[in-house]
C-alpha positions in Angstrom: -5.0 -1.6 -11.1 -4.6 -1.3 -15.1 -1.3 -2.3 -16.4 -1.4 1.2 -17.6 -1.1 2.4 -14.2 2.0 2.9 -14.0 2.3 5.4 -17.2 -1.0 7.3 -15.8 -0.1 7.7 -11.4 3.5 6.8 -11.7 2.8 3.6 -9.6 1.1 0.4 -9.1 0.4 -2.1 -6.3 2.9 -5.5 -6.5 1.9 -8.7 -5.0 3.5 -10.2 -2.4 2.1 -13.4 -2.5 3.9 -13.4 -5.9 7.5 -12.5 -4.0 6.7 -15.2 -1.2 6.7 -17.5 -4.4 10.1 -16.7 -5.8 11.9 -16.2 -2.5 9.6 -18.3 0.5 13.0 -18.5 2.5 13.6 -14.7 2.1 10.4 -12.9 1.4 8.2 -14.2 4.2 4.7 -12.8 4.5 1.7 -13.5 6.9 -0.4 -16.4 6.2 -3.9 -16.2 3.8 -5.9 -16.3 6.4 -4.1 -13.3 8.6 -3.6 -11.4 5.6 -8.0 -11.6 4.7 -9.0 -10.7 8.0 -7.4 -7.4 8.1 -10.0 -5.0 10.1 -10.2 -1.2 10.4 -7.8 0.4 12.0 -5.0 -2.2 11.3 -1.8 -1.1 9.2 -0.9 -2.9 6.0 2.5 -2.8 4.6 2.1 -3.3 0.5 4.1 -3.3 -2.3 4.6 0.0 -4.8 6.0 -0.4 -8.1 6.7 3.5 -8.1 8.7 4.9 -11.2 10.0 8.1 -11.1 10.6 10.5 -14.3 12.4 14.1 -14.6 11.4 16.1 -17.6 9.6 13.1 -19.2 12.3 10.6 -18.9 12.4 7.8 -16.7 15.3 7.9 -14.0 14.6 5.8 -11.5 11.9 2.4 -11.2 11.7 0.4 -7.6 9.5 -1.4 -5.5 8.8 0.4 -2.1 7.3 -0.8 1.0 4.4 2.1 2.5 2.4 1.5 5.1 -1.4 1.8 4.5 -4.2 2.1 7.0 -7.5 -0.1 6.7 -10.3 2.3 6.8 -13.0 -0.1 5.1 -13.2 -3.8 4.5 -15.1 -4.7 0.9 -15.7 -7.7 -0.9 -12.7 -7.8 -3.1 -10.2 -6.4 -0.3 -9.5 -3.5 1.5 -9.4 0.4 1.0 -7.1 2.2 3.2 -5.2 5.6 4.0 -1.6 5.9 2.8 0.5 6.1 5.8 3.6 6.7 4.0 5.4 9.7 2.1 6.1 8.0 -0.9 8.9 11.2 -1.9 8.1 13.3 -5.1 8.6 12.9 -8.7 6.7 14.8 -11.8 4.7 11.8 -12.8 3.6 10.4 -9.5 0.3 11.1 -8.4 0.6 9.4 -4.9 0.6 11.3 -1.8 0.4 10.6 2.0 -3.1 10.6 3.0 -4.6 9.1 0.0 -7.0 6.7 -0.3 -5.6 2.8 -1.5 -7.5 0.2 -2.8 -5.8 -3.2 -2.3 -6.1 -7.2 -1.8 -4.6 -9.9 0.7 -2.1 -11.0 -2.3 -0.5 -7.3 -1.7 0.0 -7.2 2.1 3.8 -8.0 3.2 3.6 -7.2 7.0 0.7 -6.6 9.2 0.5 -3.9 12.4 -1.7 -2.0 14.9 -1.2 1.8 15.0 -2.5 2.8 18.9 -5.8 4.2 18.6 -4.5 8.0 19.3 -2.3 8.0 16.5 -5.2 7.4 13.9 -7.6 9.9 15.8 -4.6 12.4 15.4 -3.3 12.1 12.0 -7.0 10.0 10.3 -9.8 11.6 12.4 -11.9 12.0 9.6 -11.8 7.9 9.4 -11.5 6.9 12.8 -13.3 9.2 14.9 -17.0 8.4 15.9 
């Protein structure tokens, strides 16, 4: 994402790698290799720099952790389904069930949702 992003959506992806760096002791992440072989259907914690505004002023800026579904593997990374409610604010043009375009440097934690979950709540993605 843009550097702008955050002005335009209200949010942009953080790298975790980047935290690993500063804190290796504290911030502890997967390794390279389990962070680029992500496959569909696996969760993906990342790293939202969300700021949040009320009547065009800036209250609140924060990193969050969401989880995000892999529904495709690409060259540059992964897109995936937003598994999180990332709240409400007047600028931020995030929501639960939208799509996420991200790398290996952004993923913090790694999971696998059971197979029924996604066919409930991601059909549209996961069903054959």
């Amino acid at each position: 994402m843009a550097d702008d992003s955050i002005e335009k959506l209200g949010w942009e992806l953080v790298s975790a790698v980047e935290r690993n760096e500063v804190s290796p002791d504290t911030f502890i992440i997967p390794s390279e290799t389990i962070r680029s072989s992500l496959k569909r259907g696996d969760a993906a914690k990342i790293l939202f720099d969300i700021e949040t505004k009320e009547d065009g002023i800036v209250v609140d800026r924060g990193v969050d952790r969401m989880w995000v579904i892999v529904t495709s593997v690409t060259v540059t990374g992964y897109i995936g389904v937003l598994d999180s409610n990332p709240g409400y604010a007047e600028n931020l043009k995030l929501a639960q069930g939208d799509l996420i375009e991200f790398g290996a440097d952004h993923v913090c934690e790694i999971d696998t949702p059971p197979t029924e979950y996604l066919l409930k709540e991601y059909a549209q993605f996961f069903s054959r």
